[in-house]
C-alpha positions in Angstrom: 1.9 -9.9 17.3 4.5 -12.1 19.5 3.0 -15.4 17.3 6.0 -17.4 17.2 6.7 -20.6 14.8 8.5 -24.0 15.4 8.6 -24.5 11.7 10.8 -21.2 10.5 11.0 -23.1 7.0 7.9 -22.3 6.9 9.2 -18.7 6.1 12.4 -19.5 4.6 13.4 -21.5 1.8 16.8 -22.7 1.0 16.7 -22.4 -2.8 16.9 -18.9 -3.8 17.2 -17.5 -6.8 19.4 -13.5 -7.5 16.8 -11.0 -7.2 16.6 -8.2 -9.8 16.6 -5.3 -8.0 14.5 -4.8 -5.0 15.4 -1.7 -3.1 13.9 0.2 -0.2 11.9 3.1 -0.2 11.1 6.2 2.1 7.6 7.8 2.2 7.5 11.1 4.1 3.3 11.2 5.4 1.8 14.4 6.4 0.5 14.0 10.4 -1.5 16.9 10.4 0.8 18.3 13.5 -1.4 15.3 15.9 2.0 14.4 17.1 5.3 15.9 17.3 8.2 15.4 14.2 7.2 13.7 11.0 6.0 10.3 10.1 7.4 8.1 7.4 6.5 4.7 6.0 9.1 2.3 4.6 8.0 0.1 1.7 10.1 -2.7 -0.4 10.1 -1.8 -3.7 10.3 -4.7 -5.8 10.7 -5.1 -10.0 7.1 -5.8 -10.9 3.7 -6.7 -9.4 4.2 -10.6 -10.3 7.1 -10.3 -7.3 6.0 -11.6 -3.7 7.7 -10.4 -0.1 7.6 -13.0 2.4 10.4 -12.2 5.0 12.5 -9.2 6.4 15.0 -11.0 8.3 18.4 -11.0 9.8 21.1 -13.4 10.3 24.8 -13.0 11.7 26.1 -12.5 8.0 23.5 -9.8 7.5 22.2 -8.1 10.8 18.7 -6.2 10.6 18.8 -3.2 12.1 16.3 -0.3 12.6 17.4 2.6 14.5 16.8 6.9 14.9 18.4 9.7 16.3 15.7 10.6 18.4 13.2 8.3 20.3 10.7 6.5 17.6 6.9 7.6 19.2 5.3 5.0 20.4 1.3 5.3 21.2 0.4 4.0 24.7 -3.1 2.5 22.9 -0.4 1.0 20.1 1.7 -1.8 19.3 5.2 -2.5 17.8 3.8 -4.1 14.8 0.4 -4.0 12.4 -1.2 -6.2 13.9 -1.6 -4.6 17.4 -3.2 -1.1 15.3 -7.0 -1.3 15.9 -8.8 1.4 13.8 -11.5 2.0 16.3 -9.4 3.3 18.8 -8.7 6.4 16.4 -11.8 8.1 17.7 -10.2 8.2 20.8 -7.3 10.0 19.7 -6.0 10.4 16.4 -2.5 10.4 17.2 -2.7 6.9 17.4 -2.6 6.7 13.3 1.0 8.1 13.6 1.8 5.5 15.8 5.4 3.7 14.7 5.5 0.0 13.8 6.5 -2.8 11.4 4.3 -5.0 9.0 4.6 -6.8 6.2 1.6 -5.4 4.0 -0.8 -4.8 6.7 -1.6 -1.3 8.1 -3.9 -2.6 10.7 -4.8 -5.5 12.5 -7.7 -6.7 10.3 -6.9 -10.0 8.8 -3.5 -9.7 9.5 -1.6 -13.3 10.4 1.9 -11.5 10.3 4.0 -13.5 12.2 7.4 -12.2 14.3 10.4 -14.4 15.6 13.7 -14.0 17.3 13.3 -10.2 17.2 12.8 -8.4 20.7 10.2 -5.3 20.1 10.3 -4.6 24.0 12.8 -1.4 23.6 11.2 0.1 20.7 7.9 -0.9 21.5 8.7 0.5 25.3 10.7 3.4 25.1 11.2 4.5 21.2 14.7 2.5 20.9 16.2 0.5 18.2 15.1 -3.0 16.1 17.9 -5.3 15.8 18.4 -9.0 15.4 20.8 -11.7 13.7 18.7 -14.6 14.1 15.1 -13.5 13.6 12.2 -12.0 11.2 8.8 -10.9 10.7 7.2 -12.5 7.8 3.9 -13.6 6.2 2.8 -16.9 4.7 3.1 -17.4 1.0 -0.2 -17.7 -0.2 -0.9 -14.4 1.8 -2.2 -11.7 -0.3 -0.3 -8.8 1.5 2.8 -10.4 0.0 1.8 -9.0 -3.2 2.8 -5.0 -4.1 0.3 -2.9 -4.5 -0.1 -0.8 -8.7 3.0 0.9 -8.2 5.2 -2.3 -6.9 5.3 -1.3 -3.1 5.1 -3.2 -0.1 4.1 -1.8 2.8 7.1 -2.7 5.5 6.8 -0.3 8.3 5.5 3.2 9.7 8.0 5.5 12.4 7.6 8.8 13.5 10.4 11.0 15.3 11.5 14.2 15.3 14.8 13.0 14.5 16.4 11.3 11.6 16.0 6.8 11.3 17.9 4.8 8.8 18.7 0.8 8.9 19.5 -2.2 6.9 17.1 -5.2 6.1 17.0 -8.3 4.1 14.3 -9.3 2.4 12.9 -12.2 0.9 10.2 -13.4 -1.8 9.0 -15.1 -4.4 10.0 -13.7 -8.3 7.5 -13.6 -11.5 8.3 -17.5 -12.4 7.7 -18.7 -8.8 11.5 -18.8 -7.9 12.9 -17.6 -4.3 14.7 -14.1 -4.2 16.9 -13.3 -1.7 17.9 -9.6 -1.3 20.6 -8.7 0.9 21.9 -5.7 3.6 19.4 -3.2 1.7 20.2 0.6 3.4 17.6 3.5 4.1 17.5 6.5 5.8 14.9 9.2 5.9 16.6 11.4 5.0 15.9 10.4 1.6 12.6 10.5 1.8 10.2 11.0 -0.8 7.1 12.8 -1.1 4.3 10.7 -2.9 1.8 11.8 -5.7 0.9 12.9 -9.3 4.0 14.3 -10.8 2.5 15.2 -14.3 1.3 19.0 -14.6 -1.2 18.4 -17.3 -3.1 16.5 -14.4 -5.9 18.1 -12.3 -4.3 16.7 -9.0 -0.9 17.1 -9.9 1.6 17.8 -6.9 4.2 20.3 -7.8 6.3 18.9 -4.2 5.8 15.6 -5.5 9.3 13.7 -5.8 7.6 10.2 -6.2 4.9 9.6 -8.9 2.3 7.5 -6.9 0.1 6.6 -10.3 -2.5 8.6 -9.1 -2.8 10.9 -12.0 -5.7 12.2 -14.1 -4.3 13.5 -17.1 -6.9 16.5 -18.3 -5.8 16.6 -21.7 -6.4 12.7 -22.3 -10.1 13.0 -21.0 -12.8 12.3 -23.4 -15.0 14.1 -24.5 -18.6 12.9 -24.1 -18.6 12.3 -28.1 -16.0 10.1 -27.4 -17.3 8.1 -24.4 -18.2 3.9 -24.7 -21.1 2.6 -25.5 -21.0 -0.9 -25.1 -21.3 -0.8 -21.1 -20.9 -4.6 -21.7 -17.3 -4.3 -22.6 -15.9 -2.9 -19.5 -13.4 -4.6 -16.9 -12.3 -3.3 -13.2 -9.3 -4.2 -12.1 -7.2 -5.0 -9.9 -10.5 -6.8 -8.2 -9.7 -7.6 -5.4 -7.6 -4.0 -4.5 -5.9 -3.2 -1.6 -5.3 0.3 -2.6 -7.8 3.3 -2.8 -6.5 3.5 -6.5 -9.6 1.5 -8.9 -9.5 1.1 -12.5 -11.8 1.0 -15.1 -11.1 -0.1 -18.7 -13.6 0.6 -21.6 -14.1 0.4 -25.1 -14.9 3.5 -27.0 -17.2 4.6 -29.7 -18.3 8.4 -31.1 -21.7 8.2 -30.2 -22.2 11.1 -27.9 -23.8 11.1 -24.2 -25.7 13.5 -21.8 -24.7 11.3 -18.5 -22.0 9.1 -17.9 -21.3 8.4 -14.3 -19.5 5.3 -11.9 -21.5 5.1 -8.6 -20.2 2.7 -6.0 -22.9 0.8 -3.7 -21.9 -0.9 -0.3 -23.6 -4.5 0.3 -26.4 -2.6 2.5 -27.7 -0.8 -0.5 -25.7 2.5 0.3 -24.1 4.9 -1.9 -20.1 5.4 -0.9 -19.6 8.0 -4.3 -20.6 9.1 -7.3 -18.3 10.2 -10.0 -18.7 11.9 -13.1 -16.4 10.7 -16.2 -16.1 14.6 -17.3 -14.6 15.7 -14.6 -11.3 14.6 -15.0 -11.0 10.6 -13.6 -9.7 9.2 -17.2 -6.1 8.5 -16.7 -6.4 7.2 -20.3 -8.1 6.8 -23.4 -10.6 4.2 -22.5 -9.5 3.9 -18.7 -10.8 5.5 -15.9 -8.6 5.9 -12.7 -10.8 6.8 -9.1 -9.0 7.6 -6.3 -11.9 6.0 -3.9 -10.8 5.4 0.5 -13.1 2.0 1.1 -13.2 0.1 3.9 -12.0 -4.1 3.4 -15.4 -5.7 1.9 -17.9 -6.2 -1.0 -19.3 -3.5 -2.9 -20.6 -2.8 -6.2 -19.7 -0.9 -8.7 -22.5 0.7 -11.3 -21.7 2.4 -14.8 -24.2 5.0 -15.9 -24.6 5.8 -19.5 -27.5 8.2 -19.9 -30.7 5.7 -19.3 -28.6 2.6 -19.5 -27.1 1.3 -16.1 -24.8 -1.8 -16.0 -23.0 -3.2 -12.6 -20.0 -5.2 -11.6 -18.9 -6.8 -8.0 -15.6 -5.4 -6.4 -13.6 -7.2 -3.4 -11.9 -5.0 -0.9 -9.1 -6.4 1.1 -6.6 -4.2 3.1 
């Protein structure tokens, strides 16, 4: 999105405080062979969920740069960054998913006010080539809730397929737990450290033995309860993190011993439909008393119903990718 911004202090603020220990993180993604070489995402990986990302920026001090080996693969229907990505074109070809681009949070164009200035995108976004700029960023506004990481403190920072190797330096910059600016300087990746995301734990039913990242998504068989052991109170549950941006949903309950024949989370769209139906026995508790489902929903309001043989009790969730 070529929105530029006469107020850069807007992004930027002079007052920065040492940041912890942000680092950057590689993401190899399967592509299903739709396009040729491999895809990776990039994500910022900051200390702890109360962190913020606001800028990746470069400056003569501390170029940004971005570049491959090979051509980056650029989808004639796409765009250099998020906000040009338009999910309905994917019927049309599904290449287009694989497409390579920047963001700052955002995977699509829906909602996204990512802003870009003093960067040129016209050789990558043209012919594959580099990213490189010492007086320019792409950044969000504070209050913007794709500043925030997702469960497992990532930030979502950019997407590049090749069939070739990329690497680069950013800077990034944010907001820490007590509200004070972080600055984080000439931070290095490469893909060829890239990591491949999931459950790393082998007592889990979804565990990954290729796995090199633990994602959270684990379901750890050996902590599930047994219907004996499942809540009764339906009043004394919580879902969170509401709103999610993930596909990752928790549940946290209280427990008692008295025992049930049904015990079920069904999920509800605002037209009255049913997206999924799971059953508690099968493996979704990630913890005693906490349920983890690993649910793909579209950005929106839906509801979220807990079945406990005849008793049904229901809670709103909010949606926002």
């Amino acid at each position: 999105m070529k929105n530029t911004m006469s107020l850069v202090t807007a992004c930027f603020i002079s007052a920065a405080a040492i940041a912890s220990s942000p680092e950057l993180i590689v993401e190899k993604v399967p592509n299903g062979d739709f396009t040729q070489g491999n895809t990776y995402r990039l994500y910022a990986h900051v200390p702890s969920n109360d962190w913020s990302l606001h800028a990746i920026w470069g400056d003569q001090q501390h170029p940004l740069k971005i570049e491959s080996t090979t051509p980056f693969f650029q989808h004639a229907m796409g765009s250099y960054s998020a906000v040009g990505q338009h999910e309905t074109l994917l019927a049309l070809d599904a290449s287009l998913k694989y497409d390579s681009y920047i963001t700052l949070g955002y995977s699509n164009h829906v909602s996204n006010s990512m802003w870009d200035i003093g960067i040129s995108f016209e050789e990558f976004d043209n012919s594959g080539g580099a990213i490189a700029t010492q007086n320019g960023a792409w950044f969000l506004l504070p209050q913007d809730i794709k500043c925030l990481p997702s469960s497992n403190h990532l930030i979502l920072l950019g997407q590049f397929t090749l069939t070739g190797n990329a690497s680069g330096v950013l800077n990034l910059q944010g907001l820490n737990e007590g509200g004070e600016v972080w600055k984080a300087y000439d931070l290095p990746f490469s893909t060829q450290n890239a990591f491949t995301f999931g459950c790393m734990n082998p007592e889990s039913a979804n565990y990954n033995q290729h796995a090199t990242w633990d994602d959270g998504s684990c379901g750890v068989n050996e902590l599930a309860l047994s219907t004996t052991e499942l809540q009764n109170n339906l009043d004394a549950w919580t879902i969170f993190p509401n709103p999610v941006r993930e596909n990752l949903i928790h549940l946290q309950l209280e427990q008692t011993n008295n025992p049930v024949n049904k015990f079920l989370v069904e999920i509800w769209d605002m037209s009255g439909r049913k997206i999924a139906s799971h059953d508690l026995s099968k493996g979704n508790w990630s913890a005693p008393g906490r349920i983890t489902l690993n649910q793909a929903l579209s950005p929106g309001n839906y509801t979220i119903t807990l079945i406990r043989d005849d008793r049904t009790e229901s809670k709103q969730l909010i949606v926002v990718k």
